[in-house]
Wavefront OBJ file of the C-alpha trace (Angstrom):
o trace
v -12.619 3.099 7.784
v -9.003 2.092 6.904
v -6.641 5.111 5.956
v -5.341 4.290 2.917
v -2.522 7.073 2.868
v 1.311 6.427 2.936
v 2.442 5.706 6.389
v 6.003 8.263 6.051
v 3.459 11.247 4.806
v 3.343 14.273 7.577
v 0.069 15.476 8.395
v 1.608 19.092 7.241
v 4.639 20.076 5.738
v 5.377 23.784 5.564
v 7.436 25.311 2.330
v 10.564 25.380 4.543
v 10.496 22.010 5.568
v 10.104 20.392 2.162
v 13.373 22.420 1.048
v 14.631 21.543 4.341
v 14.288 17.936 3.311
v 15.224 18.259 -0.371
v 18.674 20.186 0.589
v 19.996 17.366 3.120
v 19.061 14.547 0.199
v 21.628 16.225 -2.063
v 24.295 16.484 0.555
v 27.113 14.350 1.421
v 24.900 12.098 3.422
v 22.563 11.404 0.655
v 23.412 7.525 0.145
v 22.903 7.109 3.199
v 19.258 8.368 4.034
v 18.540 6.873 0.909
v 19.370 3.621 2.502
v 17.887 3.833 6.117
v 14.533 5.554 4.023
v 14.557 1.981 1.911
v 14.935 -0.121 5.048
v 12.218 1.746 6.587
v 10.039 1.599 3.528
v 10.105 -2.171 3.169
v 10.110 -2.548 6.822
v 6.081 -0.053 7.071
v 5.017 -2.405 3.918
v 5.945 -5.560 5.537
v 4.568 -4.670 8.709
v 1.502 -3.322 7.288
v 0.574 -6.116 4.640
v 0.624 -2.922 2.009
v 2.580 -4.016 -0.548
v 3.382 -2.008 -4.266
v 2.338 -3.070 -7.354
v 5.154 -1.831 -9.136
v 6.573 -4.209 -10.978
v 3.935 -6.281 -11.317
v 2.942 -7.295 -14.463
v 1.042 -10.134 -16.420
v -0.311 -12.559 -14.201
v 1.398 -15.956 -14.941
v -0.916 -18.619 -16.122
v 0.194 -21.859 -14.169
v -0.648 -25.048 -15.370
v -1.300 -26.780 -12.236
v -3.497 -28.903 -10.334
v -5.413 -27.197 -7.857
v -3.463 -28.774 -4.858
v -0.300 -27.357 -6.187
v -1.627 -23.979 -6.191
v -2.951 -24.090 -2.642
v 0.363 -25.063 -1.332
v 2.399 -22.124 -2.976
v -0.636 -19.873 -1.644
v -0.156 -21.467 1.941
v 3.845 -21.084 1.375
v 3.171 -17.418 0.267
v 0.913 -16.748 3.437
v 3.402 -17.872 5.492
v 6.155 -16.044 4.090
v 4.052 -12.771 4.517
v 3.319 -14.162 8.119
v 6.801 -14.022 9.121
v 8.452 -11.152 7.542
v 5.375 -9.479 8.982
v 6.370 -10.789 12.504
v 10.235 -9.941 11.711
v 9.258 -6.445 10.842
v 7.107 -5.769 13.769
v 9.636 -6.896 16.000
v 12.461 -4.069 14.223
v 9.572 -1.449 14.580
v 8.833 -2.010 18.306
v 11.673 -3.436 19.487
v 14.095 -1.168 21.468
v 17.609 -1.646 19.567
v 20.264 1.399 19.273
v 22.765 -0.115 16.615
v 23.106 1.754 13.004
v 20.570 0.252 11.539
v 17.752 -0.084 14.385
v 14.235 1.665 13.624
v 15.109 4.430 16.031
v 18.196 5.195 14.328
v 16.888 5.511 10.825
v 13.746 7.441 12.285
v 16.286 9.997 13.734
v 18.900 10.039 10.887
v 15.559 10.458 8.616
v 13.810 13.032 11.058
v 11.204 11.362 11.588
v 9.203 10.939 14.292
v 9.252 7.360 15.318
v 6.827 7.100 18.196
v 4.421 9.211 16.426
v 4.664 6.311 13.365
v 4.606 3.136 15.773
v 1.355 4.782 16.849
v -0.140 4.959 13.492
v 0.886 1.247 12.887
v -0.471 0.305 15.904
v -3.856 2.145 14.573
v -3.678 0.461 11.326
v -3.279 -2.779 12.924
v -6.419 -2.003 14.925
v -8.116 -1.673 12.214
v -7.709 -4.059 10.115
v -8.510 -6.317 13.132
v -11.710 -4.299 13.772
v -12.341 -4.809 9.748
v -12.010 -8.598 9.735
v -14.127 -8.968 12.596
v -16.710 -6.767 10.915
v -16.340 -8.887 7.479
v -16.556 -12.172 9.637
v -19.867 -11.469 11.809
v -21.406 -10.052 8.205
v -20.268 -13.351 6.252
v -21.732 -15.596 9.922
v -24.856 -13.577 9.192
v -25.276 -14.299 5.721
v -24.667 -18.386 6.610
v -27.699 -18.228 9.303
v -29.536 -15.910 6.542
v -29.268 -18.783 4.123
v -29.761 -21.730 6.144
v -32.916 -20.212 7.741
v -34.315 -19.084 4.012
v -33.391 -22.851 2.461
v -34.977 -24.495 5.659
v -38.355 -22.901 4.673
v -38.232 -24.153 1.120
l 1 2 3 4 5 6 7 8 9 10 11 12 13 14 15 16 17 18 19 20 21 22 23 24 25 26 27 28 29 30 31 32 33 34 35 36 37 38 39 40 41 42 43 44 45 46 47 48 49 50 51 52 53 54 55 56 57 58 59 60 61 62 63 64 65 66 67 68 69 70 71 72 73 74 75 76 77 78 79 80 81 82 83 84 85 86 87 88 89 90 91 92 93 94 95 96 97 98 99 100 101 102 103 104 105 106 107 108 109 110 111 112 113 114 115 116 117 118 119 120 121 122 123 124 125 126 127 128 129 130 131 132 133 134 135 136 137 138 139 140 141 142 143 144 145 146 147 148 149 150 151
């Protein structure tokens, strides 16, 4: 089953804590956890595949052909593909400048290795749910070729 809560949401968080994390936000530093929380944000949901529907509103209404469409869909995919890839490689990579995943995790205090974990879980499965989704959709094509054979 796929957990479908936010990745930056603590398994607990005590009274003190949540104050804790409210009084640095209004502090002199503020602009800048607001920042490195942003980069982080868009980094988990680009990593992830989970991305927000804010913003999103009417669905255009193209007046294409059908081969037009299928190229901006295979020009989207690939666009997800790499900032996917980009993002991964900021998550797990090993950098120490201002603006490297550790960095924000600790200037956020959050703890990163206990979030690359749950990425790598997520990862795992969605993998384990596409297989799943495959071998049903393979059994469904022998299902139907073995019940139109006998007609």
């Amino acid at each position: 089953m796929i957990d479908d809560s936010p990745l930056l949401s603590p398994d607990t968080l005590l009274p003190s804590q949540f104050a804790d994390l409210h009084r640095s936000a209004s502090g002199k530093d503020a602009p800048i956890k607001s920042l490195l929380l942003a980069i982080l944000e868009i980094s988990l949901r680009d990593a992830t595949g989970q991305h927000s529907t804010k913003g999103r509103g009417r669905r255009r209404k193209y007046k294409s052909t059908a081969s037009q469409r299928e190229r901006a869909a295979m020009k989207q995919s690939g666009r997800a593909s790499a900032l996917r890839r980009d993002a991964r490689a900021w998550i797990f990579g090993d950098g120490d400048g201002p603006f490297s995943f550790r960095s924000c995790c600790e200037t956020l205090e959050i703890d990163g290795e206990k979030l690359r974990e749950r990425i790598r879980g997520r990862t795992a499965e969605k993998r384990a749910a596409v297989r799943i989704s495959r071998s049903f959709c393979r059994a469904l094509a022998v299902n139907n070729l073995d019940s139109s054979g006998m007609n």
